[in-house]
C-alpha positions as CSV (number, residue, x, y, z in Angstrom):
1,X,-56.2,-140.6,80.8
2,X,-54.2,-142.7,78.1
3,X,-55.8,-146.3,77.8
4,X,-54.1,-149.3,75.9
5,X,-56.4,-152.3,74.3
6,X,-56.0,-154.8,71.7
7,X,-57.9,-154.1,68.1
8,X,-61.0,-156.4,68.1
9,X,-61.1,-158.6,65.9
10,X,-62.1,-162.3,65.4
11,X,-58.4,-163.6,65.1
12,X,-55.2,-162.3,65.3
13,X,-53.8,-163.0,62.1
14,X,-56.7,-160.6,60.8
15,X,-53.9,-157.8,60.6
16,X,-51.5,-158.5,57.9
17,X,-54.4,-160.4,56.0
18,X,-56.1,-156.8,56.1
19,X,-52.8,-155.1,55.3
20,X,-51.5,-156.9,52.8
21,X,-55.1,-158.8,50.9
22,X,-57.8,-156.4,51.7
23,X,-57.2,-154.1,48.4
24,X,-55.7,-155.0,45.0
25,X,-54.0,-151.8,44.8
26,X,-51.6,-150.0,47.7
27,X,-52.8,-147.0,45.8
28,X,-56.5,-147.3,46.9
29,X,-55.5,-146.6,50.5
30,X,-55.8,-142.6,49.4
31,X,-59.1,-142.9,48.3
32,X,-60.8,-144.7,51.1
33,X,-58.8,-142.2,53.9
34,X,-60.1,-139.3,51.9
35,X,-63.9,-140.6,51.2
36,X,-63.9,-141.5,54.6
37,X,-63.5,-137.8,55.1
38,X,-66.5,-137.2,52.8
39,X,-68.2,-139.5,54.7
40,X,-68.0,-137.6,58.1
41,X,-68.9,-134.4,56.4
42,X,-72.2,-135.8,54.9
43,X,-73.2,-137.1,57.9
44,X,-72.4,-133.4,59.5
45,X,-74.8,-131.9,57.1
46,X,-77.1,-134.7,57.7
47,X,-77.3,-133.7,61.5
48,X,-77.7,-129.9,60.9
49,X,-80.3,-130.0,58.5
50,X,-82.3,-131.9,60.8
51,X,-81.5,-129.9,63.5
52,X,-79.8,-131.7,65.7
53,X,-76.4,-129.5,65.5
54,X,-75.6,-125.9,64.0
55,X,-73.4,-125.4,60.7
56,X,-70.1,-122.9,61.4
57,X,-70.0,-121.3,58.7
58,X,-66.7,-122.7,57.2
59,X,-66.3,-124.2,54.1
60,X,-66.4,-128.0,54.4
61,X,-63.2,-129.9,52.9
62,X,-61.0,-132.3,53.1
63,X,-57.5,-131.5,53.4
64,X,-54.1,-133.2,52.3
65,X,-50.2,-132.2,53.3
66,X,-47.5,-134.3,53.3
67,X,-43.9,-133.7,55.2
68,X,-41.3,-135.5,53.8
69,X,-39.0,-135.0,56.4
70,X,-41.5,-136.2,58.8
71,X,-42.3,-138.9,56.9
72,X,-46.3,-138.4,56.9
73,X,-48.8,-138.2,54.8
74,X,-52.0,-136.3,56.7
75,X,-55.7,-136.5,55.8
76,X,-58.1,-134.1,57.5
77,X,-61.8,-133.3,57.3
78,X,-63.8,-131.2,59.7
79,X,-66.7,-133.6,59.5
80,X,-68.8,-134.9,62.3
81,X,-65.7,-135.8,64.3
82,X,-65.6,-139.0,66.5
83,X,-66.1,-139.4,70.6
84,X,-63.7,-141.8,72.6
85,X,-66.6,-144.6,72.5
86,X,-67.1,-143.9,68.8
87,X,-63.3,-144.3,68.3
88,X,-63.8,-147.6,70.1
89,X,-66.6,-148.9,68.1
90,X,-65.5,-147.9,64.7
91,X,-62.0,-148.1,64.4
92,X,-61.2,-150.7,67.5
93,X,-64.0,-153.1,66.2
94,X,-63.1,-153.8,62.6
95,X,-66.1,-155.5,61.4
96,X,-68.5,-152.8,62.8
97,X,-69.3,-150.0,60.1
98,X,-69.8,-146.9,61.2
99,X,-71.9,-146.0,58.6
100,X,-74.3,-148.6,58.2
101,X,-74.7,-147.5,62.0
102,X,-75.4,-143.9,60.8
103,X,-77.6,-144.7,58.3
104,X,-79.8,-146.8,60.8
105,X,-80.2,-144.5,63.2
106,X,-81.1,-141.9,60.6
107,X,-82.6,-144.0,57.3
108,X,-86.2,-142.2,58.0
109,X,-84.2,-138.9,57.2
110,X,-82.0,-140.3,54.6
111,X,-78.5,-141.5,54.4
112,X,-77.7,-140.4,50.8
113,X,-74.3,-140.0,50.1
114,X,-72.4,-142.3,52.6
115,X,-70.0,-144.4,51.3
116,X,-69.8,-146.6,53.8
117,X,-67.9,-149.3,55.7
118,X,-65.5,-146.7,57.4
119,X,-63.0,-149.2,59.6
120,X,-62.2,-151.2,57.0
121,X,-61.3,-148.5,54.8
122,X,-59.3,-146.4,57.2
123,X,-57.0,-149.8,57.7
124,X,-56.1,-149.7,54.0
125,X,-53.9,-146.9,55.8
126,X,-51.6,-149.7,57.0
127,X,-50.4,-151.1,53.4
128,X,-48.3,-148.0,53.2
129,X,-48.1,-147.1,57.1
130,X,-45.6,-148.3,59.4
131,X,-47.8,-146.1,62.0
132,X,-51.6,-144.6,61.9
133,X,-52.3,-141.5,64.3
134,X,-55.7,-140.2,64.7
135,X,-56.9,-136.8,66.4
136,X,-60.7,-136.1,66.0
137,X,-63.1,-134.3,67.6
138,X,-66.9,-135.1,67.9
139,X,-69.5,-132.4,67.1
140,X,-70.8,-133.4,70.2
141,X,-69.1,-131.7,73.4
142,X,-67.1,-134.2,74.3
143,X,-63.0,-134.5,74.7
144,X,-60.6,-134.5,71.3
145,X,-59.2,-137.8,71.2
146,X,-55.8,-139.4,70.1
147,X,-55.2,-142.7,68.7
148,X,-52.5,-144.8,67.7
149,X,-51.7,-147.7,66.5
150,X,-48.9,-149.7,64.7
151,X,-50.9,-152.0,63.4
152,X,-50.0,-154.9,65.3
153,X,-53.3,-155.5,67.0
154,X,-52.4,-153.3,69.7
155,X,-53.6,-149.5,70.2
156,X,-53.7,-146.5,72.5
157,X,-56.1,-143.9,73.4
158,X,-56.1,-140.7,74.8
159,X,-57.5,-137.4,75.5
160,X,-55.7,-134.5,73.0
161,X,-56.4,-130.9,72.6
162,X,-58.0,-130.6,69.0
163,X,-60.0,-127.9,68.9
164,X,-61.6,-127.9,65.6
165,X,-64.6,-130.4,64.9
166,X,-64.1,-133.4,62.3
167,X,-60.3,-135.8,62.2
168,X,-57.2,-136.0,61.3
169,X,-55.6,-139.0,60.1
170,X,-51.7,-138.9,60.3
171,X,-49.9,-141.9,58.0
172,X,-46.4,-142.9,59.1
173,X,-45.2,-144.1,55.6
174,X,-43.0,-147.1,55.6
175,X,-39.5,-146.6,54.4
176,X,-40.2,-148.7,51.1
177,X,-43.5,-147.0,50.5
178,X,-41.5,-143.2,50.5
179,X,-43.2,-142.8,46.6
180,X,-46.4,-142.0,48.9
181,X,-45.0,-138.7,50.2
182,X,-44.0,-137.3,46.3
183,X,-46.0,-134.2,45.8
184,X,-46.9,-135.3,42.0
185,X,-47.7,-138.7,43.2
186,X,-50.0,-137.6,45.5
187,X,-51.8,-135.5,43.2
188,X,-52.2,-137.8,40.5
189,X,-53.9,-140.3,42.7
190,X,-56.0,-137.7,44.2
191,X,-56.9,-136.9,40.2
192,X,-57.5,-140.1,39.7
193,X,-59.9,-141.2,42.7
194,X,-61.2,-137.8,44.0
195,X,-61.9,-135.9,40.9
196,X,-65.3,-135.8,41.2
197,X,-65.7,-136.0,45.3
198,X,-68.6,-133.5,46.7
199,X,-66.2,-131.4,48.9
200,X,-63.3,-129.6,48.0
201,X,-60.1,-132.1,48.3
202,X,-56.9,-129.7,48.6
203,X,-53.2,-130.8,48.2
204,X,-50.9,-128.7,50.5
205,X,-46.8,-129.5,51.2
206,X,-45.3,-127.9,53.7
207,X,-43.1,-124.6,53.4
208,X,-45.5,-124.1,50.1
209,X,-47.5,-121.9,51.9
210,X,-50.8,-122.7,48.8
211,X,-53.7,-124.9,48.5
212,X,-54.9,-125.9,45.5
213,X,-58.0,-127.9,44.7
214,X,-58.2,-130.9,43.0
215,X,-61.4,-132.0,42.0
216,X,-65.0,-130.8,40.7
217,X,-67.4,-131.0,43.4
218,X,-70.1,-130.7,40.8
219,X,-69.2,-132.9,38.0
220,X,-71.0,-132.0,34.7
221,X,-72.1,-135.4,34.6
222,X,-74.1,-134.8,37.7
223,X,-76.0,-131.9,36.1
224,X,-79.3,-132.1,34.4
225,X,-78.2,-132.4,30.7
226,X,-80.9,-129.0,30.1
227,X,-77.9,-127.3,31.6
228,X,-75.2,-128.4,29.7
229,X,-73.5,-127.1,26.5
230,X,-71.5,-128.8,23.8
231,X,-68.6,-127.3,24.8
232,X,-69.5,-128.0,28.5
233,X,-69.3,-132.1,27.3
234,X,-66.2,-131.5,25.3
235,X,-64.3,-129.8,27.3
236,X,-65.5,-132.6,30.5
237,X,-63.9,-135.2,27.4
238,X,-60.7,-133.4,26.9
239,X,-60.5,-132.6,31.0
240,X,-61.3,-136.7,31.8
241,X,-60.0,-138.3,29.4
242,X,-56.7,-136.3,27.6
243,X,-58.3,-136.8,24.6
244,X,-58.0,-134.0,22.0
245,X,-59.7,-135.1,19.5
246,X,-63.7,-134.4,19.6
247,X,-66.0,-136.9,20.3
248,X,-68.6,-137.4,17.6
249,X,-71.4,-137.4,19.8
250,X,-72.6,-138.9,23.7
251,X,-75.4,-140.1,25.8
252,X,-76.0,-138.4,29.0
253,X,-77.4,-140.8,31.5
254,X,-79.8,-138.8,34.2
255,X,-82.0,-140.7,35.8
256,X,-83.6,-141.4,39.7
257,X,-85.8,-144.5,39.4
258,X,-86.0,-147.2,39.4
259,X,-82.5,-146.8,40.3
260,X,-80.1,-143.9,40.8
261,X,-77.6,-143.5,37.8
262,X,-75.9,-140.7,36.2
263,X,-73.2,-140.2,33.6
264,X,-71.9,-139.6,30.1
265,X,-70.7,-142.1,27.7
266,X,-68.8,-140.4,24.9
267,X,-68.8,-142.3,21.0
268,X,-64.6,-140.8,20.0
269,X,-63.3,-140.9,17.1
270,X,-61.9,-143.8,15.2
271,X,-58.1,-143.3,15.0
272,X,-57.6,-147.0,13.0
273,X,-60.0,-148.8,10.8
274,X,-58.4,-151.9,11.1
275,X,-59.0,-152.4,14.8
276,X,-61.2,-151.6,17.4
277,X,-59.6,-149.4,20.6
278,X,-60.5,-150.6,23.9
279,X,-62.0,-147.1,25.5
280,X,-62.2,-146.6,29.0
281,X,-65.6,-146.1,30.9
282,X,-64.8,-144.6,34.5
283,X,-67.2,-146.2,37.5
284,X,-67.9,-144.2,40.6
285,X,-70.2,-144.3,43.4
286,X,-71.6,-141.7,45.1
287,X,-68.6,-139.4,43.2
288,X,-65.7,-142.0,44.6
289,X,-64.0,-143.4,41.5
290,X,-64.3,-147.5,41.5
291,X,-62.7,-149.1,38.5
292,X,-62.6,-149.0,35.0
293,X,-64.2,-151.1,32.9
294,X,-65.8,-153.1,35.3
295,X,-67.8,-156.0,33.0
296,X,-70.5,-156.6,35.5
297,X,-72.0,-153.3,35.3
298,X,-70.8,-152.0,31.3
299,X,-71.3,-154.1,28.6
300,X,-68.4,-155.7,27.0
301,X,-69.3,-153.8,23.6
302,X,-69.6,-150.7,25.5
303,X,-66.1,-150.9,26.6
304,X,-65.2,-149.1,23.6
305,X,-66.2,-146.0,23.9
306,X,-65.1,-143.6,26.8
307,X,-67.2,-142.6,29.5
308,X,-67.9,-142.0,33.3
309,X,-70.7,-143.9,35.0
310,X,-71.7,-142.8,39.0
311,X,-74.4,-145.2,40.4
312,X,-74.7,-145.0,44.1
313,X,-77.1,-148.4,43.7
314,X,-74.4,-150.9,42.9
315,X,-73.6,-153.1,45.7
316,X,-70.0,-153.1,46.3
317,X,-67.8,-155.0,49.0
318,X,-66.2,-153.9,52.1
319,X,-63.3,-152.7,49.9
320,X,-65.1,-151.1,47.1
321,X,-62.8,-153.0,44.5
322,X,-65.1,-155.7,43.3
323,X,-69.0,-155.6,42.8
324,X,-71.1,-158.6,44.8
325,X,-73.5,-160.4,42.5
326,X,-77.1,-159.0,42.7
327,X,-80.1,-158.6,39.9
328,X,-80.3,-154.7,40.3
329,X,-76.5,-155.0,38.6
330,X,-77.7,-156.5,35.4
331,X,-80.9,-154.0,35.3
332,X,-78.0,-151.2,35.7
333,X,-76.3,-152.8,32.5
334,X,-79.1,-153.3,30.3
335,X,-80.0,-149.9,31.2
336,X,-76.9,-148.3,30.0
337,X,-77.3,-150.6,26.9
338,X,-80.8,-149.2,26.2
339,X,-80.0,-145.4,26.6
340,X,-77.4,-145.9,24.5
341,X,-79.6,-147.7,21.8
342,X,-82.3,-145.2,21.9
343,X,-79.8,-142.1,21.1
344,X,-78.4,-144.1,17.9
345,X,-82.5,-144.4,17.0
346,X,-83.4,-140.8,17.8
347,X,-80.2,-139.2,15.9
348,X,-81.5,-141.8,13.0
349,X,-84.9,-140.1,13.0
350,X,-84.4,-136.7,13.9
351,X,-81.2,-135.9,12.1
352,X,-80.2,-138.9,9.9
353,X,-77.8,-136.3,8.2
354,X,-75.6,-136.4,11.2
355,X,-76.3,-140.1,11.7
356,X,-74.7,-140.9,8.0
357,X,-71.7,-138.2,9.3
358,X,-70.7,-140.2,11.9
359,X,-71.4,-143.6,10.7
360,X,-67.4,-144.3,9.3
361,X,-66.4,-143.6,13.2
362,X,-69.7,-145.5,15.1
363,X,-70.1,-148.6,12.4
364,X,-67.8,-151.0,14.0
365,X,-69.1,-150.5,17.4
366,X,-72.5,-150.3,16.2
367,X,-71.8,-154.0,14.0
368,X,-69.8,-155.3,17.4
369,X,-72.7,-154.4,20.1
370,X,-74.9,-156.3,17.7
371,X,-72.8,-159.5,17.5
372,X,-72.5,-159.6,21.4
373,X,-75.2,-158.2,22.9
374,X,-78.9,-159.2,21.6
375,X,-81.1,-156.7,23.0
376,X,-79.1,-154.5,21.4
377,X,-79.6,-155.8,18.5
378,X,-83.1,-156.2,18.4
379,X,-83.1,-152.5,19.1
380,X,-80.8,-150.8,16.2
381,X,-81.2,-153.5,13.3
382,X,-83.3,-151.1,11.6
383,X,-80.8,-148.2,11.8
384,X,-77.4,-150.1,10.6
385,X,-77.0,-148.4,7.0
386,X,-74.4,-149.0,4.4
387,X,-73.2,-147.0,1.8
388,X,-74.5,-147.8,-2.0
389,X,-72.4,-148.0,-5.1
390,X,-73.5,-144.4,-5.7
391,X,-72.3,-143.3,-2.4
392,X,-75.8,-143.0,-0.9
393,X,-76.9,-144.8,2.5
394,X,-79.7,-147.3,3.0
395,X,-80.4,-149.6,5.1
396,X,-81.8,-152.9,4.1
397,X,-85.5,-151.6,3.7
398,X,-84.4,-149.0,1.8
399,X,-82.2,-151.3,-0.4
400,X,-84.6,-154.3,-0.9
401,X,-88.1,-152.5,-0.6
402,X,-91.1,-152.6,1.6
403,X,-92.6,-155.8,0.3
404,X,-92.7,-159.0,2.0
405,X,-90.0,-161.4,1.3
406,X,-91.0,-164.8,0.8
407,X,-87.7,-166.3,0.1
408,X,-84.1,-165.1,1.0
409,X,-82.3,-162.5,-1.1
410,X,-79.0,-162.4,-2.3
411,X,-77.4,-158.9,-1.2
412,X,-74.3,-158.3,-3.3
413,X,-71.5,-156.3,-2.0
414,X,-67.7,-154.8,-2.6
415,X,-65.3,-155.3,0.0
416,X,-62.2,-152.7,-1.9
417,X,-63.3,-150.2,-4.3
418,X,-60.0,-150.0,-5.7
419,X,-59.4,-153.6,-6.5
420,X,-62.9,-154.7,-6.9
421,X,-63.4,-151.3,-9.5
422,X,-64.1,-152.8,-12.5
423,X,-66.4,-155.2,-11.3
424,X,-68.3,-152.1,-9.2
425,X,-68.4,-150.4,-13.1
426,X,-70.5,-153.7,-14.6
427,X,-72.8,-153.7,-11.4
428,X,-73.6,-150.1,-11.8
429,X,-73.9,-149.9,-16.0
430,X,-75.9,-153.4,-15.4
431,X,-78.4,-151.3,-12.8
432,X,-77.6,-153.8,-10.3
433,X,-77.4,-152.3,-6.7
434,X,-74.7,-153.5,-4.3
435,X,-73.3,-152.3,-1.2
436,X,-70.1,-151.3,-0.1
437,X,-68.5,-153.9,3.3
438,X,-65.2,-152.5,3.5
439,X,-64.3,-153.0,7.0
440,X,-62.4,-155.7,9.0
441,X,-65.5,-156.4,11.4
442,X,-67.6,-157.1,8.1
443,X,-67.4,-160.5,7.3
444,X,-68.5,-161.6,10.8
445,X,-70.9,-159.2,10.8
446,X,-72.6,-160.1,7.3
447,X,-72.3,-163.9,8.5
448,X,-74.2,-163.0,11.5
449,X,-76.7,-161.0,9.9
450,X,-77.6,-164.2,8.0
451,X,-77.7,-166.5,10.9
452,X,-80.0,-164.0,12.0
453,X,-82.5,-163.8,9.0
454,X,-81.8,-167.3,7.6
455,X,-85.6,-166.9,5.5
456,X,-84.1,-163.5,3.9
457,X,-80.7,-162.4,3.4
458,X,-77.7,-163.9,1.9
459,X,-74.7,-161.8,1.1
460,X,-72.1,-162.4,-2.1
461,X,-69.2,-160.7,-2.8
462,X,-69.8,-158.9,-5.7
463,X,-67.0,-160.5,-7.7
464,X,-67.8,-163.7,-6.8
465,X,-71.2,-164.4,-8.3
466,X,-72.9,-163.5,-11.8
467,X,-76.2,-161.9,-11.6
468,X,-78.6,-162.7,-14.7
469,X,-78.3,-159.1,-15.6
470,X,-74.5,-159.5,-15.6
471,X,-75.1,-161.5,-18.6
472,X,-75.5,-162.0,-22.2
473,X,-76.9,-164.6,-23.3
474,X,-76.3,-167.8,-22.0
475,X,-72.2,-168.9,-22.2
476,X,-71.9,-172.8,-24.0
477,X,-70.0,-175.0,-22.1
478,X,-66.7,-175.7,-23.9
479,X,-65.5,-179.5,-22.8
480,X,-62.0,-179.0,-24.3
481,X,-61.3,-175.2,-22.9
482,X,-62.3,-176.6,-19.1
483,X,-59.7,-179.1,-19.8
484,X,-57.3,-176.8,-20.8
485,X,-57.7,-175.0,-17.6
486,X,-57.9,-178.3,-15.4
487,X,-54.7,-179.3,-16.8
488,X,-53.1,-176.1,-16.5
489,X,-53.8,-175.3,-12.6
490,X,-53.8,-178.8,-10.9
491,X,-56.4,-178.7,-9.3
492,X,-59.0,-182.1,-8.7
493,X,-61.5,-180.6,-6.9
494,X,-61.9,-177.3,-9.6
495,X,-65.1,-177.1,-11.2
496,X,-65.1,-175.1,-14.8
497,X,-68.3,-173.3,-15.8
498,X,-68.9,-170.8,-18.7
499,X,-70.8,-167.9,-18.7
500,X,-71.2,-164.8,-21.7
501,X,-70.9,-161.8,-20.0
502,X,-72.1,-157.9,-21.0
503,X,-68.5,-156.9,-20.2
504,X,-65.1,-158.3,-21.6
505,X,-63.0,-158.1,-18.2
506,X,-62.7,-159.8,-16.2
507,X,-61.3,-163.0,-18.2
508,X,-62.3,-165.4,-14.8
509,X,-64.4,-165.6,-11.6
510,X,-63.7,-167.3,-9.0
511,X,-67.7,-167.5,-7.3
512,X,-67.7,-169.3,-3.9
513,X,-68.7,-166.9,-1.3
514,X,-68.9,-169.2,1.4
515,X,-65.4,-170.8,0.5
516,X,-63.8,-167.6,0.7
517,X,-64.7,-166.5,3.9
518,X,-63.7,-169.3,5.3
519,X,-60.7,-168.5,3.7
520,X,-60.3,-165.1,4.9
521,X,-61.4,-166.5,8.5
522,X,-58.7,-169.1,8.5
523,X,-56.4,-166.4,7.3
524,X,-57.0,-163.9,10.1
525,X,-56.2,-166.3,12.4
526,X,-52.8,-167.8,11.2
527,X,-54.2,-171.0,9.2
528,X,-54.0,-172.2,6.3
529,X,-57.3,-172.9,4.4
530,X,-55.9,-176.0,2.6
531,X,-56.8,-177.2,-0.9
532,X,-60.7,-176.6,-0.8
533,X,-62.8,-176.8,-3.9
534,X,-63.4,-173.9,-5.8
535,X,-66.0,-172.8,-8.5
536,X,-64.4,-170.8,-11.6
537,X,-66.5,-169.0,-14.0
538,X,-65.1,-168.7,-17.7
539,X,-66.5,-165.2,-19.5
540,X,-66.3,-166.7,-23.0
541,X,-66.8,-162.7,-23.8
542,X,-63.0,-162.2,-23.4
543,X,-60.9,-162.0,-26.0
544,X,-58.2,-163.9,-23.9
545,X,-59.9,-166.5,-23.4
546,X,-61.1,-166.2,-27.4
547,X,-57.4,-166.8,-28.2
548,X,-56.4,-169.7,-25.6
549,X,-57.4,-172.9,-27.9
550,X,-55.2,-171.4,-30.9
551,X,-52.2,-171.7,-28.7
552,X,-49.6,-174.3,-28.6
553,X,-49.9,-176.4,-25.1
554,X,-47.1,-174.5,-23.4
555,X,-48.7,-171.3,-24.0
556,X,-52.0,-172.4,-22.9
557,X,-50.7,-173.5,-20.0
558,X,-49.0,-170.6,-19.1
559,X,-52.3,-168.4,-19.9
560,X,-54.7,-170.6,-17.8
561,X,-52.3,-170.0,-15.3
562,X,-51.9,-166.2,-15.8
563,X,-55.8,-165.2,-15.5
564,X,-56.5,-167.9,-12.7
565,X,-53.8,-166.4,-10.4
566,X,-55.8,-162.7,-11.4
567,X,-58.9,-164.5,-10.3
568,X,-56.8,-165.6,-7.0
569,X,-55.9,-162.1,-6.8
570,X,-59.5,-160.2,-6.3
571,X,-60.5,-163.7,-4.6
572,X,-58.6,-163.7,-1.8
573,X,-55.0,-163.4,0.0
574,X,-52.4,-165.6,-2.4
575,X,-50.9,-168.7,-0.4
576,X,-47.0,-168.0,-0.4
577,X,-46.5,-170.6,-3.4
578,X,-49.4,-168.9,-5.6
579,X,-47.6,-165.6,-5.2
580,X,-44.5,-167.0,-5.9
581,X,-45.9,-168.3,-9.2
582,X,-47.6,-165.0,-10.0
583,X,-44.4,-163.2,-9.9
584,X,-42.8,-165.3,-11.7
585,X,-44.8,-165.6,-15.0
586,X,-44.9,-161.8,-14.7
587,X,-41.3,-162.0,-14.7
588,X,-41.4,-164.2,-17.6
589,X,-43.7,-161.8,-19.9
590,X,-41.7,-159.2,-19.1
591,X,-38.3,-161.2,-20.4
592,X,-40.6,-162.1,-23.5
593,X,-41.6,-158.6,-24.3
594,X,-37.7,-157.3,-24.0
595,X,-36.9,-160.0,-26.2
């Protein structure tokens, strides 16, 4: 006997609130028809292995066919089916979830593996639906039933002649919503939310006469990590993420208390130096794809590597989209932080080899998880190494000793081998150890490091300070040669000091550390770093600078000029009116060498 009602809800503008607010993406409505499907097989098993109804035999799966000329899209499980009253309660009565129901009636037995909140998700229907059919069939022996709705409060309900146990959900698509019924489309979202489901999701279209299964029901992620290979995790990389290029290494996260988490974050390979790529952690629950990078449960500094995360612990909303606030969230986070320190610090101590291998591609996120996470920190500062003038790695034990430091030490580094070359040559035939910072992360990094260990580590560039074994002997000050070269450059706030160095070259160093990186700060961000004061140091060892007091004023002018602006160069970026002037006293030496 067909019965008509009205949906029950608490107001009647609940409908197109549902329809059209209820999920961020129209997309999502596949995913929550389909788990829903997962859902009612679970519970299925659930019943027969405690004996309260028999297994058939047939393989349990969800099924998907589309009929374009029909203009539906049809989801169908043979799960634990529905009775008339159960249609009632869960559909009929919005705000009652069928399986927080399920999983009180049964929680002594265990409800693992329901999703949950099942009439909320099977309205997500309606944002591509002009019409929503169901036909299911309870376990119990009890009439099929048929319901329908067009989503404008109003239903009916009615005996049907399904045979088979479990539902079928039949989707009238909307006219504008017609991308829903493409056979590609469909299978790309089902890639891209199903992938790893527990049951076998098949894509059918009619007149195709094939099935074909989309996803993994046992994802490798899911398996203990005893039973996985290396190709096992590279070809899960290449599979999830359509990435070709080998990861360096991962983290497989297996664990049951004191929460429930599994996955695999994967470390790829650095395609650009100069930047850091966004990666894209996947996070599912209970094998139903969530979001991706969701901040609340990866750390922002994690973001960069690629990965898949399934915790059936995180509390989600009705919809699934966003995650509610709740403590076991950030346990989950600083979880995933921690198993990921911990495999930097084994492959440290257990195969540093392959540590130093990989450290061009893991350095910037390494340097980056340090500046924005602290625990993090606290947990790999003794691992961060850096490559020697000799090409060796230490890290900063191994470069300043075990003994106790008593007052801050001045670290010297090169920032470009190529143009910093010939002062890398007098560090190394002075003995003087130095260590290369060479990417664009480093400057914040080596700034942070000291704000970290005020009492014993400051960092110079190594062109722009003079060690004491730099030197020889102790350069007089010249009152008439720093005039010269205040004269010359124009500059108020320049102060002129002279030192005797071992080496000839170079002629000038410009030595404020701390002035040029604000420099190179201000420069990174579009600013100019305005006239600040700068330190030079004269090497009264060159023969340049020999030779400057013996030439007229215009020459000496020119000069001064000529081995500042080289100072300028291995200093810092030129402003666009000091390289202006640099080419053009080039220019002019070359006119008076042609001459």
């Amino acid at each position: 006997m067909k019965r008509e009602g009205n949906i029950k809800i608490s107001s009647e503008n609940m409908m197109p609130i549902i329809k059209k607010w209820l999920y961020s993406d129209k997309d999502i409505f596949l995913r929550e028809i389909v788990a829903n499907g997962i859902d009612a097989i679970t519970k299925f098993k659930k019943l027969a292995a405690m004996g309260e109804t028999q297994e058939d035999g047939n393989e349990y799966c969800v099924k998907i066919s589309a009929d374009k000329k029909a203009k539906t899209l049809t989801v169908e499980d043979n799960g634990i089916g529905m009775t008339a009253e159960e249609v009632e309660n869960y559909i009929t009565q919005i705000a009652f979830s069928g399986a927080s129901d399920f999983l009180a009636k049964y929680e002594k037995a265990g409800g693992d593996g329901i999703i949950g909140h099942f009439g909320l998700g099977f309205y997500s229907a309606y944002m591509v639906s002009e019409k929503v059919e169901i036909f299911t069939k309870s376990y119990k022996d009890e009439p099929a039933v048929h319901w329908e709705s067009d989503g404008n409060a109003t239903y009916s309900i009615e005996d049907c002649d399904k045979k088979e146990r479990g539902t079928k959900i039949v989707m009238h698509i909307s006219a504008e919503e017609k991308e829903f019924l493409d056979e590609n489309n469909i299978k790309n979202l089902v890639k891209k939310y199903c992938s790893f489901m527990p049951y076998n999701v098949y894509v059918s279209y009619k007149g195709d006469g094939k099935d074909e299964p989309l996803n993994s029901v046992l994802p490798l992620y899911a398996k203990n990590p005893k039973d996985c290979t290396d190709e096992d995790y590279k070809k899960f990389y290449r599979d999830t993420f359509m990435d070709f290029n080998e990861p360096i290494f991962w983290v497989h996260l297996n664990m049951d208390y004191p929460f429930n988490l599994k996955g695999i974050l994967y470390f790829p390979k650095v395609r650009n130096k100069v930047e850091l790529e966004r990666g894209k952690v996947k996070l599912y629950c209970n094998q139903v794809f969530i979001a991706d990078n969701i901040k609340e449960v990866i750390p922002e500094f994690l973001m960069l590597l690629n990965g898949v995360i399934d915790c059936p612990d995180i509390p989600l909303n009705v919809s699934r989209s966003f995650l509610q606030n709740d403590r076991e969230v950030q346990k989950i986070s600083k979880h995933i932080t921690k198993k990921v320190a911990d495999k930097l610090t084994a492959l440290f101590k257990n195969d540093r080899e392959k540590y130093e291998a990989c450290w061009e591609d893991t350095s910037n996120f390494i340097k980056f998880g340090c500046i924005k996470d602290e625990e993090f920190y606290k947990k790999v500062e003794d691992i961060i190494i850096y490559k020697d003038l000799d090409g060796k790695f230490v890290n900063f034990k191994e470069l300043l000793g075990e003994e106790e430091i008593k007052e801050p030490k001045t670290v010297y580094y090169a920032s470009d081998e190529l143009q910093q070359a010939q002062y890398i040559k007098m560090f190394k035939d002075a003995g003087l150890k130095a260590i290369m910072c060479d990417t664009f992360i480093d400057p914040h990094f080596l700034s942070f490091i000291e704000y970290k260990t005020p009492d014993k580590l400051k960092f110079t560039r190594i062109d722009s300070g003079v060690d004491g074994a730099l030197k020889d002997g102790e350069g007089a000050e010249d009152t008439v040669l720093s005039e010269i070269f205040k004269n010359a450059i124009g500059k108020d706030n320049l102060t002129v000091k002279f030192e005797k160095l071992k080496s000839n070259v170079p002629a000038i160093i410009i030595t404020d550390e701390y002035m040029r990186r604000y420099t190179e700060m201000g420069q990174m961000y579009g600013m100019s770093s305005g006239d600040l004061a700068q330190t030079m140091i004269v090497n009264t060892a060159s023969p340049v600078i020999g030779k400057i007091k013996e030439l007229d004023e215009e020459k000496q002018k020119f000069v001064a000029n000529y081995v500042y602006s080289l100072a300028l160069l291995s200093f810092k970026k030129l402003e666009a009116d000091e390289l202006d002037k640099f080419v053009s006293s080039n220019l002019e030496l070359l006119e008076n060498f042609i001459k």
